[in-house]
N, C-alpha and C positions, 0 to 999 in steps of 0.2 A: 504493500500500500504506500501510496506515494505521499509525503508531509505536504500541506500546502504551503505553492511557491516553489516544489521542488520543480514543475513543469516547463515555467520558466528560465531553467539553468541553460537550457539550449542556447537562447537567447543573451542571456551572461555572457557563457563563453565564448560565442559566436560571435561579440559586439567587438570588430575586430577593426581596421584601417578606416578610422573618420576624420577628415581634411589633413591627411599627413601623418596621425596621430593615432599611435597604439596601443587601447588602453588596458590591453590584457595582461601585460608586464606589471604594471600600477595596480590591478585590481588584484593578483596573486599574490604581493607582497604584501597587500594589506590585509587581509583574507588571511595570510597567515599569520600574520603582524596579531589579529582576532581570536583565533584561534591558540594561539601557544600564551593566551593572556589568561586561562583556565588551566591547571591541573587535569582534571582529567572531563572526560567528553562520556554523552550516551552512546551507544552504538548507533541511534540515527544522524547526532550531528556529526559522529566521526564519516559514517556516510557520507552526508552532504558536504563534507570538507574535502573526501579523498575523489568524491564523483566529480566534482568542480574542478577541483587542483590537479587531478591529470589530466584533466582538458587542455586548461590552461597552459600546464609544463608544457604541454608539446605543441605549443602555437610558441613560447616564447624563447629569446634568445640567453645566451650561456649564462650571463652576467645575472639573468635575473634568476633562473634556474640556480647558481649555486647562492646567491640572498637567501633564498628559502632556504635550501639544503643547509647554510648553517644558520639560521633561525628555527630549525626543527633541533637539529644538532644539539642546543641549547636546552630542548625540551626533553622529560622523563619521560612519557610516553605517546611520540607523535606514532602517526597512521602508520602501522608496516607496513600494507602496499606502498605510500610513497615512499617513504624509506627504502624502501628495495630499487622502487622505479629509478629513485637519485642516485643508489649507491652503484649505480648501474651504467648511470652518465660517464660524462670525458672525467677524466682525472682531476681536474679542476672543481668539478661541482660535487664529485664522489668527496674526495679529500675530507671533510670538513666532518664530514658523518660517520667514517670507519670506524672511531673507535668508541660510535654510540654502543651502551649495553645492548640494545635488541639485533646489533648484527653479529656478535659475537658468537664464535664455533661453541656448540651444545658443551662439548667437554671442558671449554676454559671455567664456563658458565658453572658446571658440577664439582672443576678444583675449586673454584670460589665458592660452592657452599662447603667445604670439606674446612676452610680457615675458622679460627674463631670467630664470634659472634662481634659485631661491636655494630652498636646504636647511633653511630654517627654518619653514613655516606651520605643519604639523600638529603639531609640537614644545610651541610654549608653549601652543596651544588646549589641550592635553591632561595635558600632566605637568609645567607650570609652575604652573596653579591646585590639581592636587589633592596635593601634597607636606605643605601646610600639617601641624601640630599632630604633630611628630615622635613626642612620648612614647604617642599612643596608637596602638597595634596594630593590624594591617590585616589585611583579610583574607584569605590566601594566596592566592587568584584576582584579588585586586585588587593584587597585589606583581605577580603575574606578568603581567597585562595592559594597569597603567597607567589601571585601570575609573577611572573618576568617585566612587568611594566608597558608602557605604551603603545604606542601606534609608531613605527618609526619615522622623524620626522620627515624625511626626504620623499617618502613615499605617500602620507598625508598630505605635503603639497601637491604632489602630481596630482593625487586622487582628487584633492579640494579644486587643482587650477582643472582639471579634466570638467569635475563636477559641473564646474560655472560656465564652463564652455559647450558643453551639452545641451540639444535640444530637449522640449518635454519629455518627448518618448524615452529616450535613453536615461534622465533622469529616472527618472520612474522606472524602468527596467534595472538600473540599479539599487533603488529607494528599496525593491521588494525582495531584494535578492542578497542582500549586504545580512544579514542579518543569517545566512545558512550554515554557518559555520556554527551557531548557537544559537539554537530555536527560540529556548524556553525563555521568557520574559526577565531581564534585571532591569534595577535602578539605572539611569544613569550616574556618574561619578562625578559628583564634586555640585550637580544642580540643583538650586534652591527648588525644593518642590511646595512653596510657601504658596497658601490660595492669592496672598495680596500680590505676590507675582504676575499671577493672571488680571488680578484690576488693575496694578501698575503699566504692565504691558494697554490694556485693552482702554482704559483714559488714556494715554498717549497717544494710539492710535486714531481714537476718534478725536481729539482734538488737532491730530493731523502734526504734532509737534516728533517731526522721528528723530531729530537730535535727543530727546528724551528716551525714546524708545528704544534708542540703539544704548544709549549708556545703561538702562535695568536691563536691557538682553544681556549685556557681555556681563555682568556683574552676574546673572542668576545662573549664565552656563558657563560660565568661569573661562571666556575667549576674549580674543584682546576685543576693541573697541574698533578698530578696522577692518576685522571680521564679520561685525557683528554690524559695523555698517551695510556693507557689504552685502547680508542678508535681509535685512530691510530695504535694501534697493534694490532686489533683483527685481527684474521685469517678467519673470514668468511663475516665480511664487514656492518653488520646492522646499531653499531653505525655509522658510517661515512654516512648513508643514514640517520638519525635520524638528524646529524650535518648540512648537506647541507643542506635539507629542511627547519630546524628550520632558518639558516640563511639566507635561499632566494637565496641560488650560482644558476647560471644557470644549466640546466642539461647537455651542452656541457662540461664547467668546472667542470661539479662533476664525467663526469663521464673520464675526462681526471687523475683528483684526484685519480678515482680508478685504472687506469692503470699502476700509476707512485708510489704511497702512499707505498702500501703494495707487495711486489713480490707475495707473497703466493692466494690472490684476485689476483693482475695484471695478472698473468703470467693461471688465467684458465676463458675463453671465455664464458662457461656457467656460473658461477661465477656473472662475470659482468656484461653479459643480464639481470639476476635474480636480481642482487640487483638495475641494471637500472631501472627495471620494476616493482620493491618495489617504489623506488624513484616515480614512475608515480602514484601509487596507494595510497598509505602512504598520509594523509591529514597533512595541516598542523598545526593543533589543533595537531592531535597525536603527531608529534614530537614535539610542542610546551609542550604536557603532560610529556614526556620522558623524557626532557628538564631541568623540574618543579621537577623531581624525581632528575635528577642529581646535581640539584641547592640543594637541599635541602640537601642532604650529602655536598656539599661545605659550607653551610651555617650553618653547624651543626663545619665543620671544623674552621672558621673563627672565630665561637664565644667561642670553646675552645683557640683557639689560642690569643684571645683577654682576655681570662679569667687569666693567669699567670700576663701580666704585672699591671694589674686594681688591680684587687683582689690575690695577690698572697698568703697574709695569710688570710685565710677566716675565722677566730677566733676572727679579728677585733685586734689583737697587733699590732704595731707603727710599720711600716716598717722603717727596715735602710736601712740610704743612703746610695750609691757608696763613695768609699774611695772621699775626696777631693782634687782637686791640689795638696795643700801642701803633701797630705802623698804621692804622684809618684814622688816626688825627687830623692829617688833612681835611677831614672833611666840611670843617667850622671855617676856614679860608673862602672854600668854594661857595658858600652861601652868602658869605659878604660880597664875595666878585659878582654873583649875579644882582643882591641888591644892590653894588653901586651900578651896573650895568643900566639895570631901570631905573 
């Protein structure tokens, strides 16, 4: 029996050379990027991961093929079939995965249980590497299962700049598909799911002010503020169906949001059926995945942003300090020279 949405992968994987541009490399790596962000998988979503991602592997080129291959590498127990499929590749993409446990000859596997017992391997592999950088916020799925952490940045831009560049259809053919790697419904990570969010958002919108708008969006999904512009000005309305789901708005208010938000959406009827009716369909893991791509370009943003004041000469010289009190004395001179001036 087929999951719904699983019908659609055709169309996924098949969404192949659009104006130059190939987005089946981008949508693999994030895909997996999803996938190795859980411990462990049902047996259907590891289906829908391994039916997808051999598609994909064999449309795309080496470079991206060994990405994966050590992004699984990384993971306790990614899909054998791909694992086998990869370790199967040119030397380049095999390399990274040899000396995963699950490829290991039977008998090395049996002197390893013949050793002493000790409590500690799968310990530091997992949750000694990914604790690092306390102040920034995780993502609730990733608190509760110890994941390996984000979405990788480089591949969240493609996928975001792909996204924006996408017609409806393809939008939407990925909106309902992004989320197969992991059916079952979570929170999103790090989003206010306060009711006053949804009034916050919905008076801004009807009073038509989206400078407001966009500053309580990037604040309640935690993306920067040119992002989240960004979204409130698209012309065909996806993000904003991506936005309301991840934060749980009612669909009265979302879809009053889309009336009032944008003219260019508001002002056409089919429009706004179409993207209500994404709204109905769209789960909300997907936008929760969407979500995770868009945190991760902000979080890529934050920590340049943090990098100037900490570290601003990386050569490890004595930073100087700001002039001190004493030397801004000058300043009582300058305000007589402008009074005698007038």
């Amino acid at each position: 029996m087929e999951l719904p949405g699983f019908s659609n992968l055709d169309g996924l994987a098949d969404l192949g050379a659009r104006s130059g541009v190939d987005m089946r490399p981008t949508l693999i790596r994030v895909l997996t990027d999803l996938y190795v962000q859980k411990l462990g998988h049902t047996p259907d979503e590891e289906r829908h991961y391994t039916e997808l991602a051999l598609r994909l592997l064999d449309a795309v080129d080496v470079q991206t093929r060994a990405a994966v291959a050590a992004r699984l590498a990384r993971h306790l127990s990614p899909p054998i079939r791909i694992i086998h499929w990869l370790a199967k590749d040119l030397p380049e993409v095999a390399a990274a995965l040899r000396p995963h446990p699950l490829l290991q000859p039977a008998e090395d596997a049996g002197a390893t249980a013949q050793r002493p017992v000790i409590v500690v391997p799968v310990v530091p592999v997992v949750e000694a590497a990914a604790p690092a950088e306390p102040a920034e916020p995780k993502r609730e799925s990733d608190a509760a299962t110890g994941a390996p952490g984000m979405v990788d940045a480089a591949a969240a831009n493609e996928l975001n700049e792909l996204f924006f560049a996408a017609p409806a259809n393809e939008r939407r053919l990925i909106l309902l598909n992004l989320d197969v790697v992991a059916p079952a419904p979570e929170k999103s990570g790090g989003v206010s799911l306060d009711p006053a969010v949804a009034q916050r958002l919905e008076t801004t919108a009807l009073a038509r002010n989206r400078e407001d708008f966009t500053r309580h969006l990037a604040a309640a999904l935690r993306i920067s503020r040119e992002q989240a512009q960004r979204i409130a000005r698209d012309d065909l309305g996806e993000p904003i169906v991506v936005a309301a789901k991840a934060l749980g708005i009612p669909r009265e208010v979302f879809y009053r949001i889309l009336m009032f938000l944008n003219p260019v959406v508001g002002h056409s009827v089919e429009r706004v059926h179409a993207l209500a009716e994404l709204f109905d369909e769209m789960t909300l893991q997907a936008a929760d995945d969407m979500v995770a791509v868009w945190q991760a370009l902000h979080g890529n943003e934050r920590a340049a942003a943090k990098h100037h004041p900490l570290l601003w000469n990386d050569e490890g010289r004595p930073r100087q300090r700001p002039p001190t009190p004493a030397q801004r004395a000058p300043i009582t001179p300058r305000v007589s020279q402008r009074r005698d001036a007038s």
